[in-house]
C-alpha positions as CSV (number, residue, x, y, z in Angstrom):
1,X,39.2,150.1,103.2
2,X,43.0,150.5,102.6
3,X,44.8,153.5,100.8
4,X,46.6,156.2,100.8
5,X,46.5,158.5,103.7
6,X,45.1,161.6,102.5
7,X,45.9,163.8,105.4
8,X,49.6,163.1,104.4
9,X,50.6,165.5,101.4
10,X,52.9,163.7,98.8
11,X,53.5,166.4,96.4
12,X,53.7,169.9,97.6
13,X,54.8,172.4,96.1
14,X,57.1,173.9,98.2
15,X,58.9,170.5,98.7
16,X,58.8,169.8,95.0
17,X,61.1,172.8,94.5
18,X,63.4,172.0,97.8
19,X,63.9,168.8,96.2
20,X,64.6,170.0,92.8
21,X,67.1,172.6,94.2
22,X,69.0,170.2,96.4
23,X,69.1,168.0,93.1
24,X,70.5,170.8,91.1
25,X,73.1,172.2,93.4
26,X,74.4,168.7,94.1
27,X,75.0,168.2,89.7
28,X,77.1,171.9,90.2
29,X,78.5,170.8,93.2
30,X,79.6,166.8,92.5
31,X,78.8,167.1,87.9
32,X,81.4,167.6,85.4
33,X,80.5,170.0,82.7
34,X,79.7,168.9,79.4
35,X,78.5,170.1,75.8
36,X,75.0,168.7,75.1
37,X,75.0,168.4,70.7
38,X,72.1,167.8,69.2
39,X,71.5,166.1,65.9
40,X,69.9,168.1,63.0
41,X,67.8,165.9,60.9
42,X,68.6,166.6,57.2
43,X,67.3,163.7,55.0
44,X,65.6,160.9,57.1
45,X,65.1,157.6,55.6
46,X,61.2,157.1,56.7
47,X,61.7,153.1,56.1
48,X,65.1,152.4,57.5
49,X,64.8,155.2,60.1
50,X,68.4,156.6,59.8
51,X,69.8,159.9,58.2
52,X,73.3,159.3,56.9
53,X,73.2,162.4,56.5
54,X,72.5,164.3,59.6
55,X,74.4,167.1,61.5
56,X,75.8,168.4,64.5
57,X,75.3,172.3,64.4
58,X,74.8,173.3,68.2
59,X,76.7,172.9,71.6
60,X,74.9,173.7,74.7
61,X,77.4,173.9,77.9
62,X,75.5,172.2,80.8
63,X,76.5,170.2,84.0
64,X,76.1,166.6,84.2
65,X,76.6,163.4,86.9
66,X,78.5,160.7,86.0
67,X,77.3,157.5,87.6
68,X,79.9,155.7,86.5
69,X,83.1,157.4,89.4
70,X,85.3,154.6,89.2
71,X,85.6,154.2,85.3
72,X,84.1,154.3,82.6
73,X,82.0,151.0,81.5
74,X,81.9,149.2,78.2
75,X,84.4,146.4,77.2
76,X,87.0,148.8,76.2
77,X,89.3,148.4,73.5
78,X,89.2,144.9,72.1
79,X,89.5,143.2,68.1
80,X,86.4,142.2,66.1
81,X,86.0,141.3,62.3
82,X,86.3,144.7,61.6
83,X,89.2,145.5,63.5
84,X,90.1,147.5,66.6
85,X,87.2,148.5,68.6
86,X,87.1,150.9,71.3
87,X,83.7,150.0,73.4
88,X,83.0,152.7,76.6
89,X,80.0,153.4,78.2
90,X,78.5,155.7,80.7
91,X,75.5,156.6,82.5
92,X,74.8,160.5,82.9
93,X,72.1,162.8,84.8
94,X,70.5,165.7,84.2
95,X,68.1,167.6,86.1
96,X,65.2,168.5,83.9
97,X,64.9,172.2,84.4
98,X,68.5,172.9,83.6
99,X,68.0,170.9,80.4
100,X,65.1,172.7,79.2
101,X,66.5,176.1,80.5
102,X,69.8,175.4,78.6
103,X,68.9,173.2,76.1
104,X,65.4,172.6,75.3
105,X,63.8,176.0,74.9
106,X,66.1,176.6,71.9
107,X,64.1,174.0,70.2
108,X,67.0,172.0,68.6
109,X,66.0,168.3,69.6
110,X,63.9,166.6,67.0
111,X,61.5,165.4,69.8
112,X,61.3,167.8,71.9
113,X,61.0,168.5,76.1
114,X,63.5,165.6,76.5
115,X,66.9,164.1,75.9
116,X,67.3,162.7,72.4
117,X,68.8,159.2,71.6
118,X,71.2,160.2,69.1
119,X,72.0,163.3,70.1
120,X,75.7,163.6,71.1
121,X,77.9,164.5,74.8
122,X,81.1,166.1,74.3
123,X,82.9,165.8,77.9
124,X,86.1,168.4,77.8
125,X,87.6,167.1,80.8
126,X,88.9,163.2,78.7
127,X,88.1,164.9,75.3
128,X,85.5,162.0,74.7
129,X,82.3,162.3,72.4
130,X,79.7,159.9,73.8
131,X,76.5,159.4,71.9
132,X,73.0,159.1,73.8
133,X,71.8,154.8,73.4
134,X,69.0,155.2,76.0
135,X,66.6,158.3,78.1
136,X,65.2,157.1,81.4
137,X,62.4,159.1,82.3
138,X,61.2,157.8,85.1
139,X,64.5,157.1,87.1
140,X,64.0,157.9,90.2
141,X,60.3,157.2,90.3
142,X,58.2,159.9,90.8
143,X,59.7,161.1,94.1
144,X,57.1,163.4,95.8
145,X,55.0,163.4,92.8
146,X,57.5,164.6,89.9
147,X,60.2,164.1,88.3
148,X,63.5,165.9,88.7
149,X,66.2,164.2,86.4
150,X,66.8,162.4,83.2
151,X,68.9,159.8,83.0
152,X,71.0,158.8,80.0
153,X,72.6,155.5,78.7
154,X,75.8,156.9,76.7
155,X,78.4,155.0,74.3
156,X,81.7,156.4,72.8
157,X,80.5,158.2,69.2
158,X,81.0,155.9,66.3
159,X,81.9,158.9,63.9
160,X,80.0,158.1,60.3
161,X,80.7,161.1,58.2
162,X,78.3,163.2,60.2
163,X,79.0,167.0,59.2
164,X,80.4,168.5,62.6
165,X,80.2,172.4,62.6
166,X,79.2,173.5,66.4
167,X,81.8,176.5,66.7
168,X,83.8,174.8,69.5
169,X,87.4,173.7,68.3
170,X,87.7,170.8,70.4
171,X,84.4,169.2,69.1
172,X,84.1,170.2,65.2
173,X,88.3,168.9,65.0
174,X,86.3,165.4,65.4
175,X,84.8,165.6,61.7
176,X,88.6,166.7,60.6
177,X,90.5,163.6,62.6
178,X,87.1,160.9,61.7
179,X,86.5,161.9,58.3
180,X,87.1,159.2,55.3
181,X,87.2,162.0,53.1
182,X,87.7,165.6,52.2
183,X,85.8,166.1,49.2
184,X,82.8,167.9,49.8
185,X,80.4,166.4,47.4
186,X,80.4,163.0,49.4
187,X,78.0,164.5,51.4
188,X,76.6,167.9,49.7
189,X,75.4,166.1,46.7
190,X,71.9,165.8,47.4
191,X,68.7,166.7,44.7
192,X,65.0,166.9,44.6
193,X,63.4,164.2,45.4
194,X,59.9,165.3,45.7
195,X,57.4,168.1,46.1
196,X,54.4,168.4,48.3
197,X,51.4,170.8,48.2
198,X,50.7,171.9,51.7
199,X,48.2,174.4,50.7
200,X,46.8,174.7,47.2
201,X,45.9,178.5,47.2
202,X,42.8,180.0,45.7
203,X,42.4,182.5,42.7
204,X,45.0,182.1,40.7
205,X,44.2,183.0,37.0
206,X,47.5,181.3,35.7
207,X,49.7,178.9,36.9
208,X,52.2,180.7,39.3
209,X,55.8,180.6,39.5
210,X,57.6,178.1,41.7
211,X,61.4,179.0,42.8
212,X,63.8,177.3,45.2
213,X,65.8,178.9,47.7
214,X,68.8,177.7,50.3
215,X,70.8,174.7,50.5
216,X,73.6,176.3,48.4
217,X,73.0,173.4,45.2
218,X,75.8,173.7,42.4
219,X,72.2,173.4,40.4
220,X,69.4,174.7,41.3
221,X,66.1,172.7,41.0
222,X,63.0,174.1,38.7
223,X,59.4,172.9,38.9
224,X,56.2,174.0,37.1
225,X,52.3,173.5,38.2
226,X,48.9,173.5,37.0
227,X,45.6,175.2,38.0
228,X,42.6,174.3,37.9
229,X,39.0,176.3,36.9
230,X,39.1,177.8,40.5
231,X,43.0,179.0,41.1
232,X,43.9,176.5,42.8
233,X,46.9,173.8,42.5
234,X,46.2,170.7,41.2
235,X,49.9,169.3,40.3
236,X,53.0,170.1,40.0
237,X,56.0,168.8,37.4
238,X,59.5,169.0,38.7
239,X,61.2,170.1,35.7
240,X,65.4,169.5,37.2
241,X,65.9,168.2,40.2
242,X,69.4,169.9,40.6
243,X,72.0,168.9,42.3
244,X,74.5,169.7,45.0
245,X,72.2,170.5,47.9
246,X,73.4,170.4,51.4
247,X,70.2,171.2,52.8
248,X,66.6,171.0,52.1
249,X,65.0,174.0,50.2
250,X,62.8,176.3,50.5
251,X,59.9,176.4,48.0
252,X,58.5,180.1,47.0
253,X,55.1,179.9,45.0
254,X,54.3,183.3,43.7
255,X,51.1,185.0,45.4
256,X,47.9,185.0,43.5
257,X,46.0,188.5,42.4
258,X,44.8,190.7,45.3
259,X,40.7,189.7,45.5
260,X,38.4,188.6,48.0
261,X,38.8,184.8,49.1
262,X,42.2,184.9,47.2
263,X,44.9,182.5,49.0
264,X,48.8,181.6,48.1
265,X,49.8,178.1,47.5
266,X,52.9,176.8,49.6
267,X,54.7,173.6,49.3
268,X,57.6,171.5,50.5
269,X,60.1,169.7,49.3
270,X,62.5,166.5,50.1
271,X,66.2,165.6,49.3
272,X,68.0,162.6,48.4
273,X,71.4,161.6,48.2
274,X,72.6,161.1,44.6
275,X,74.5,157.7,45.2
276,X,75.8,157.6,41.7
277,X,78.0,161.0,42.1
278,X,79.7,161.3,45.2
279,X,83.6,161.5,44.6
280,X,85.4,158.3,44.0
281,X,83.1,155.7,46.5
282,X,80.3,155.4,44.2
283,X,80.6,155.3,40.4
284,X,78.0,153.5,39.6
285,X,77.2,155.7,36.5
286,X,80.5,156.0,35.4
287,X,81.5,152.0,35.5
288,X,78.2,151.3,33.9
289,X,78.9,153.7,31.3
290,X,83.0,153.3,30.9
291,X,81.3,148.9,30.4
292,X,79.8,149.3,27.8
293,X,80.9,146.5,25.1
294,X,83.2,147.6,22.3
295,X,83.3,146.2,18.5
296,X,84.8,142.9,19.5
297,X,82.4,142.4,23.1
298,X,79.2,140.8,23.4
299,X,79.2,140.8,27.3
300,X,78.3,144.2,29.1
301,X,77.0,144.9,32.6
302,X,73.9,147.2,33.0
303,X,70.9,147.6,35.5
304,X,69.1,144.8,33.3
305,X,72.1,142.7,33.0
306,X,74.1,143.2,36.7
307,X,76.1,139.7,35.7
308,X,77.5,140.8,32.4
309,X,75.7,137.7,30.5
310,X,76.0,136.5,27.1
């Protein structure tokens, strides 16, 4: 009967950790070192599966390998229908221990114990920001039984009005030299979209109080809720949505009476971008509004009427 031969060890211990210190001293010795950014998620479209939105609030100095030693890949600069385009690529590794003892145990990745796609590479030495396309796990396979390394696909950063704010110079100038825009409320203009029980308390003999805090809004948001015969939550009313948030708040629900059995309610709540105040890029309110027909006009454009139709 053919198979392996068990009197031949293929994953000891000992020569697990050889391997994976060999591994490591060869990224000090032959690496360049890097900034690892990741992206914090701040309003994420569930359908589309982007944040337009998000934010770069972290840098984490590690050492990487570049694959790529004679140049960079990619097409390089060339002209599209959109104009200039600057396409460079690279392929980076990083062993996994010194990720998760740099990077990962802080908890910053929005899936965690690996490399995000997304997440951003700021590499001091050309002054390039690459973003993370692709994470190989499995590259090289399983050598002694484990894996040592992760390997990343990279592309130069498309900059889309991400908020950039890591505390090193050299990478937050990107937001200042990128940016289409310096007014603030392009993207810190964000209200409450919604509210969601996570726990409806017990014992309550009125309905308690709700307040927001964070996200620095220009308007704070106010809801109200409901009991029912036992205490507990059964809806809630959001009373303003306010305006101006640049992150999402937190939700305080007022503790019940002291009793046996008695339980607080908590809640969450989401954000949304209000896309018909945000500087001068969308005035959809205010071109609907300034439309409206005069005396002699029989022709206006609205939500109902997007043609302006007799």
């Amino acid at each position: 009967m053919a198979g392996r031969n068990t009197y031949i060890s293929q994953g000891v211990a000992s020569e697990q950790n050889l391997i994976e210190s060999l591994i490591i001293e060869s990224l000090k010795i032959y690496g360049q070192n890097v900034f690892y950014i990741p992206r914090t998620q701040v309003a994420k479209d569930e359908i589309l599966g982007e944040d337009p939105l998000s934010k770069f609030e972290h840098a984490f100095p590690i050492e990487m390998y570049f694959e790529n030693v004679d140049n960079l890949g990619g097409q390089g600069p060339f002209i599209q229908k959109f104009g200039l385009f600057n396409e460079l690529s690279a392929t980076l590794v990083v062993a996994r221990s010194r990720w998760q003892e740099l990077v990962g145990q802080h908890g910053n990745t929005f899936v965690p114990a690996r490399p995000n796609e997304g997440d951003l590479i700021y590499f001091p030495l050309t002054k390039g920001l690459f973003e993370i396309k692709f994470v190989q796990h499995q590259d090289p396979f399983y050598q002694l039984g484990k894996l040592y390394t992760f390997k990343m696909e990279v592309e130069l950063f498309q900059y889309a009005s991400e908020k950039i704010d890591t505390g090193v110079a050299d990478i937050d100038k990107f937001e200042e030299l990128k940016t289409f825009s310096a007014d603030p409320a392009v993207t810190e203009n964000m209200f409450v979209d919604s509210i969601t029980i996570t726990n409806v308390g017990k014992g309550y003999a009125t309905a308690p109080l709700m307040t927001f805090s964070g996200g620095t809004p220009s308007t704070p948001a106010t809801a109200t809720c409901t009991i029912d015969s036992e205490g507990r939550i059964n809806a809630v009313n959001i009373t303003n949505v306010g305006n101006g948030y640049n992150a999402i708040p937190t939700i305080v629900i007022d503790a019940p009476p002291s009793g046996a059995g008695n339980v607080q309610a908590a809640a969450t709540a989401t954000i949304k971008l209000n896309v018909d105040k945000q500087g001068g890029y969308a005035d959809n309110l205010e071109l609907e509004t300034e439309r409206q027909p005069t005396t002699n006009e029989k022709v206006a454009w609205s939500e109902d009427n997007p043609f302006g139709e007799f």
